[in-house]
C-alpha positions, 0 to 999 in steps of 0.5 A: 500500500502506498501513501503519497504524503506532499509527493513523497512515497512511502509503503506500508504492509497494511492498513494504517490510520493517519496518525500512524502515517503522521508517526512514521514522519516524527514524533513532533509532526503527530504531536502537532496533528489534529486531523488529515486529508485523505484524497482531499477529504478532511478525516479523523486521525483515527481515520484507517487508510486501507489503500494507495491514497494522498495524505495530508498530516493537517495542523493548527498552522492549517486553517482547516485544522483550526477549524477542526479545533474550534469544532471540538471547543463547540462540542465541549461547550455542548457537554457542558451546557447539558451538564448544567442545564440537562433539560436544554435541548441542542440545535446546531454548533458549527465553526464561524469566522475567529471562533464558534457557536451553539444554537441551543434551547433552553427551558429557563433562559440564561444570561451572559453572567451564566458564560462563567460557569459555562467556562468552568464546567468546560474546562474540567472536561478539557482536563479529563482529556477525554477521548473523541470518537466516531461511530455511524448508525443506520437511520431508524438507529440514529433516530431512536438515539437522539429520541433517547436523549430527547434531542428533538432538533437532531432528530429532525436533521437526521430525517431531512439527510438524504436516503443513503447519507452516512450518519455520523456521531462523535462521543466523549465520555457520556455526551454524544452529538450528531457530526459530521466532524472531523474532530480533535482525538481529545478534549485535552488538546484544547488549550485556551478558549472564551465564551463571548456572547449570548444572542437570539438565533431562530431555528434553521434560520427562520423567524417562523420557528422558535427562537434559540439562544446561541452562545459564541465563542472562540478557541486558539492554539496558544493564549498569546494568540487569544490574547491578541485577538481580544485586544483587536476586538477592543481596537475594533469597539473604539473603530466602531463604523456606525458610532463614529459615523454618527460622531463625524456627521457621515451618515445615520441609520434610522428606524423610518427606512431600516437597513437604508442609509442616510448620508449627511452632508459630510458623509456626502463628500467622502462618498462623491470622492470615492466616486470620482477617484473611481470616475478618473481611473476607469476613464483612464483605463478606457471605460465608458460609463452608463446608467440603467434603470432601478425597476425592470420586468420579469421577463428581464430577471427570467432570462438573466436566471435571477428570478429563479436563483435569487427572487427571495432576495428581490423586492418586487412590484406592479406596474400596469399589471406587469410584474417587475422588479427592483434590480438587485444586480447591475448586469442584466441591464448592462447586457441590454444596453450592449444590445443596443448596437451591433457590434464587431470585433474589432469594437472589443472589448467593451468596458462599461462601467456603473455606479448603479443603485441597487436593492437587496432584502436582507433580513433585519436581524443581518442588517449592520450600519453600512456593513449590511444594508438593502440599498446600496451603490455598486462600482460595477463594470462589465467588459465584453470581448473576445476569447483571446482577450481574456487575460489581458483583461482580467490583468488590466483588471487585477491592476486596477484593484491593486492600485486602490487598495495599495493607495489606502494602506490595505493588503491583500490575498486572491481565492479563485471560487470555482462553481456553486451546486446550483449554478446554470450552465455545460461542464464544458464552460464552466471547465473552460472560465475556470481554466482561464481565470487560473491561467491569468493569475498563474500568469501574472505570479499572484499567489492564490488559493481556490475556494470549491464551490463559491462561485456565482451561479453563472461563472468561476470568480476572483475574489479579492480579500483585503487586510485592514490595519487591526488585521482583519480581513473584508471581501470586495473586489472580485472579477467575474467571469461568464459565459451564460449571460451572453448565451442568455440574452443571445448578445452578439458580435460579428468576428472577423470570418463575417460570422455571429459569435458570442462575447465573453463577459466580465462582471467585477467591482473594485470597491464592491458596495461603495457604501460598505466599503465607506464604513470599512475605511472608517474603522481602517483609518479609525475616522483619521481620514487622509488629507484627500478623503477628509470631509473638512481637510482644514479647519480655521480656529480664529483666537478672537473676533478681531481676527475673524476677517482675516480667518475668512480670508484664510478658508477663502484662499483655501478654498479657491485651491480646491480645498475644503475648509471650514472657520469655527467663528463661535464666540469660545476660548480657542482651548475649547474650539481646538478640543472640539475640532480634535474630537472631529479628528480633521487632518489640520487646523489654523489657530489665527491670532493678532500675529498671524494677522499682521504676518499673513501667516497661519499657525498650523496644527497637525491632527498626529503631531499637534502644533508645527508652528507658523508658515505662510499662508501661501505655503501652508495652501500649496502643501495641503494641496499637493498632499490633496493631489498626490493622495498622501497618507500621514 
């Protein structure tokens, strides 16, 4: 029997369990293991290997064995919680993003004071090291068990699995649960963890069933590592985009139009700089822009496959006993206006940009300041060309992403999402997106991981994840590729052999949604924006009224450069308006005195290095301007 271990190949006689493979590699590898991939397929370390395979020894380094990790802290947590309270009936408890949770129904409601004695109880099962085992059942069998143990939610999972699913269970000491694990070999190799909170979750997700109280939490390898991820979640608190975009005067949230922003003044001028930083570079990549209606027909969102594929999403009404829809997405009204003219080959590619409005229903409970809204902007752009221009395209693409992001300070990383379960489409394009996507990014260099089965339901994507500055990671740009469309609306161009052929079609955004990507860099810059992004770049501070006049004339020539000032003319003590102007977190402020006046100078604060001391005012003007211009970060 042969096992194949990152293209090493070693035999054994007989059948072997992926610990024992880790054994034959060292000590320190089986030590660290916490599962394996056996043929890509993610198994126990008791998992036996009965013939020629890959295997992968997976560790906490891994982010699948964190994963594995923190799904064994959800089963401890399950454990402890039926030791407690042995009346609560369990739901769900899978691993999320940094931690975990449990969906859970309790007879008397608990508090956030109980996660203490929650945690306790939880760590005297992880210092019982008990050992973690799989075993299967039949159905009939599987539900009689969890029937025994008046586990009704599991019960009603395990007659909702399809006619001939393996069933699963994981048992440590006298708990057992329904799992499709993998899992940690025993509670003893969970070494630190936290319960974080307690919310309301409904059943499988809807509010027709019962409200659940879900309990989170999160597990990490070492302290030092928890310790680090609690001390972001601080830094996050005081970035906190809907409590300082409420102090700055960006935008508000209101119970009159739930989930739909409203952006005040300033709010307004960071978002018409984000959309004209956004104008010049597309217009200087070749991009034309268009603007398509909100509300279109059925029969629209029929041949574009959204209203079978995303209608419950979709706000819809009548207009002239027609059923229409509020557009959720901008493509299928960019692929109407391509059909507008016909076009040949040598017209492509066509890079059509949007800033289009569009309306999706989120449910209230998902809703989340500027994070998850029902109506937001989109910079979405879609290029028909050619087979042959593909990867010029997508690089011309990927290159404009880098620049905005490199521009704000973010990193970031590429997955490549391959096709979803419900996707529309043959093998054969799907095969031939998917190739052309991979051979872009391996053309350009850029490392990659894929994600199977996260692409759209018309096409493979890149998706692009940035890195703000406290770590954390926000998926916005993405790149599209899709063949579907065009076969859809039966969009066409007249090659060079005089005949019909179909266009490739790229669907990307830069931004994303240009409102959720506002709040992101609220928390990223932490409200201190840039020069070039501030709503109110400098504010004017004069001492007293006597030096009002000339304070006018200082945001007035400020002004005429292109810049934005505003003068705090409040009869106050200048020690009180240059704490209030801290507080707006403005790049620069001007305190104006006699001196200044007769000078024709300004005395200049720095929003990081505070009083700079005095310039001309000619100076000062010229150096907010070409940090405007240049896009400088300080």
């Amino acid at each position: 029997m042969v096992v194949t271990l990152k293209g090493e190949k070693r035999e054994f006689p007989s059948p072997v369990t992926c610990k024992e493979i880790a054994q034959s590699i060292g000590e320190g590898l089986a030590r660290a293991a916490v599962c394996a991939k056996v043929n890509g397929k993610l198994v126990d370390l008791a998992h036996v290997v009965d013939g020629d395979a890959e295997v992968e020894i997976v560790t906490l380094k891994d982010r699948e064995g964190l994963d594995v990790y923190r799904h064994t802290a959800a089963h401890v947590l399950a454990q402890a919680v039926k030791a407690i309270y042995p009346t609560s009936k369990l739901a769900i408890g899978p691993t999320i993003e940094n931690g975990f949770y449990y969906d859970i129904d309790f007879k008397t409601p608990i508090s956030q004071e109980d996660l203490s004695k929650i945690e306790a109880e939880m760590k005297k099962i992880i210092k019982s090291n008990l050992p973690v085992e799989r075993f299967t059942l039949p159905r009939a069998e599987a539900i009689k068990l969890m029937s025994k143990y008046s586990e009704k939610y599991k019960v009603e999972l395990i007659k909702d699995l399809p006619e001939g699913e393996e069933i699963s269970f994981y048992k440590q000491g006298e708990f057992t649960d329904l799992c499709r694990g993998p899992h940690l070999p025993s509670t003893g190799k969970i070494k630190a963890f936290k319960l974080t909170s307690i919310a309301g979750a409904y059943w499988r997700g809807n509010e027709k069933n019962k409200m659940l109280t879900r309990i989170y939490g999160t597990a990490f390898a070492k302290k030092e590592e928890m310790d680090a991820y609690f001390t972001m979640l601080e830094e996050a608190k005081k970035r906190d985009h809907t409590k300082l975009g409420k102090e700055l005067g960006l935008f508000a949230m209101m119970n009159e139009g739930k989930g739909f922003p409203f952006f005040l003044p300033k709010g307004m001028v960071l978002k018409n700089t984000l959309v004209d930083f956004w104008r010049q570079i597309h217009t200087r990549e070749g991009y034309v822009e268009v603007q398509t209606p909100i509300i279109l027909n059925r029969s629209l969102w029929e041949t574009s496959g959204h209203w079978d594929h995303y209608k419950e999403n979709m706000y819809t009404t009548k207009i002239d006993g027609e059923d229409c829809a509020i557009k959720p997405m901008n493509c299928p009204g960019g692929m109407l206006v391509y059909k507008l003219a016909p076009h040949s080959y040598k017209d492509l590619p066509i890079r059509m940009g949007e800033l289009g409005i569009v309306h999706r229903h989120e449910k209230s409970g998902q809703l989340h300041g500027l994070f998850r809204v029902r109506c937001f902007t989109q910079d979405d752009a879609h290029i028909f060309m050619l087979p042959e221009q593909i990867t010029d395209e997508i690089k011309g693409v990927v290159r404009i992403i880098n620049e905005v992001y490199t521009l704000f300070g973010f990193k970031y990383h590429v997955e490549l999402s391959t096709r979803p379960e419900n996707s529309i489409g043959s093998d054969e394009d799907w095969e031939a997106a998917t190739n052309a996507l991979r051979a872009a990014l391996d053309e350009m260099g850029l490392p990659y991981v894929v994600n199977e089965g996260d692409g759209a339901f018309y096409g493979p994507k890149i998706d692009f994840h940035l890195q703000d500055s406290i770590g954390r990671t926000w998926q916005c740009g993405t790149i599209q590729l899709d063949f579907q469309l065009p076969q859809r609306f039966e969009a066409e161009y007249t090659g060079e052999d005089g005949q019909k052929h179909r266009p490739i079609m790229i669907h990307r955004v830069v931004f994303g949604s240009i409102e959720r990507f506002i709040g992101i860099l609220i928390e990223h810059y932490a409200g201190k924006f840039p020069v070039w992004l501030s709503p109110v770049q400098v504010k004017i501070l004069p001492v007293s009224d006597k030096s009002a006049d000339y304070a006018k004339e200082v945001e007035a020539a400020l002004k005429a450069a292109g810049l934005r000032a505003e003068t705090d003319l409040r009869n106050e003590k200048i020690g009180y308006k240059i704490r209030e102007a801290q507080l707006e977190k403005l790049p620069y402020m001007l305190i104006i005195g006699d001196k200044e006046k007769e000078e024709g100078t300004v005395s200049v604060r720095m929003r990081e290095k505070g009083d700079v001391g005095a310039m001309p005012l000619a100076e000062f003007v010229a150096k907010v301007r070409r940090e405007n211009d240049e896009k400088t970060v300080f």
